[in-house]
C-alpha positions in Angstrom: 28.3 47.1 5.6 29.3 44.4 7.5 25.6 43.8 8.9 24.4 43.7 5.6 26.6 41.1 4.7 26.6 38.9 7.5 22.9 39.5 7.0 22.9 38.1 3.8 25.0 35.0 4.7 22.4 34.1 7.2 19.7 34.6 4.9 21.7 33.0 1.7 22.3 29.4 4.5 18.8 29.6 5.5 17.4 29.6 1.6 19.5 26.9 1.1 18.7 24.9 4.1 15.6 25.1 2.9 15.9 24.2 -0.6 17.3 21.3 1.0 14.7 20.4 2.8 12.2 20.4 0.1 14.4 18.1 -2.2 14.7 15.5 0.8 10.7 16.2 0.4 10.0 15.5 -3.1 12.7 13.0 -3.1 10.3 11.0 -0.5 6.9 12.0 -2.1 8.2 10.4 -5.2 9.4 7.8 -3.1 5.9 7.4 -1.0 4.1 7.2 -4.4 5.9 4.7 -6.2 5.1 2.7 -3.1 1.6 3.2 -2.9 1.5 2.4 -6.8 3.3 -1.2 -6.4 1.2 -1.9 -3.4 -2.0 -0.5 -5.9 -1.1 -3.5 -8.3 -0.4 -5.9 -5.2 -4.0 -5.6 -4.3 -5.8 -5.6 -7.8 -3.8 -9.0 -8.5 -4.9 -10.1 -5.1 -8.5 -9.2 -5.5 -8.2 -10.9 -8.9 -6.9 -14.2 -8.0 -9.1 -14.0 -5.2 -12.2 -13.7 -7.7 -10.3 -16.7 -9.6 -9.9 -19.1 -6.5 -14.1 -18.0 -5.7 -14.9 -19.4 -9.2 -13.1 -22.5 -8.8 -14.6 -23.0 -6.0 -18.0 -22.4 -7.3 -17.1 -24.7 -10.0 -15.8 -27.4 -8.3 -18.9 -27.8 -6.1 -22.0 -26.4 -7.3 -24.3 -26.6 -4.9 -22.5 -28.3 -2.2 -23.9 -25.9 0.5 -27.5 -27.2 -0.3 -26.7 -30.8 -0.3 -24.6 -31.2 2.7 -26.4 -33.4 5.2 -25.2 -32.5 9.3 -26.3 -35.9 10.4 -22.7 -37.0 7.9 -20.8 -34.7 10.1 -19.3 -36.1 13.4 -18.8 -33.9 16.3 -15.5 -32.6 17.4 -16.7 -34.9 20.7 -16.7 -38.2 19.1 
């Protein structure tokens, strides 16, 4: 009888060890995902003002590529 129940002791500790574990788990899955949700919204506003500060840009010089002239710009040298 002893056997048995040291047995069962052992195998009782290592059920709960192991419950254990898998809360520390889920605790740090739930964890892991709010993270990768807040860091989700970080980059759609990102991309958006991104998108925002292109237009501006777009706007505030509309065909500035086309008109710039090199011979205006000095070299670094000079």
């Amino acid at each position: 009888m002893a056997v048995r129940s040291t047995s069962a002791h052992i195998m009782e500790d290592r059920i709960a060890h192991l419950e254990t574990q898998l809360a520390h788990a889920e605790d740090l899955l739930d964890e892991l995902n709010r993270t990768v949700f807040r860091q989700q919204q970080q980059i759609d506003q990102l991309q958006q003002q991104l998108r925002s500060l292109a237009r501006q840009m777009s706007a505030a010089q509309p065909g500035a590529a086309e008109q710039r002239d090199l011979r205006d710009e000095i070299p670094p040298h000079y």
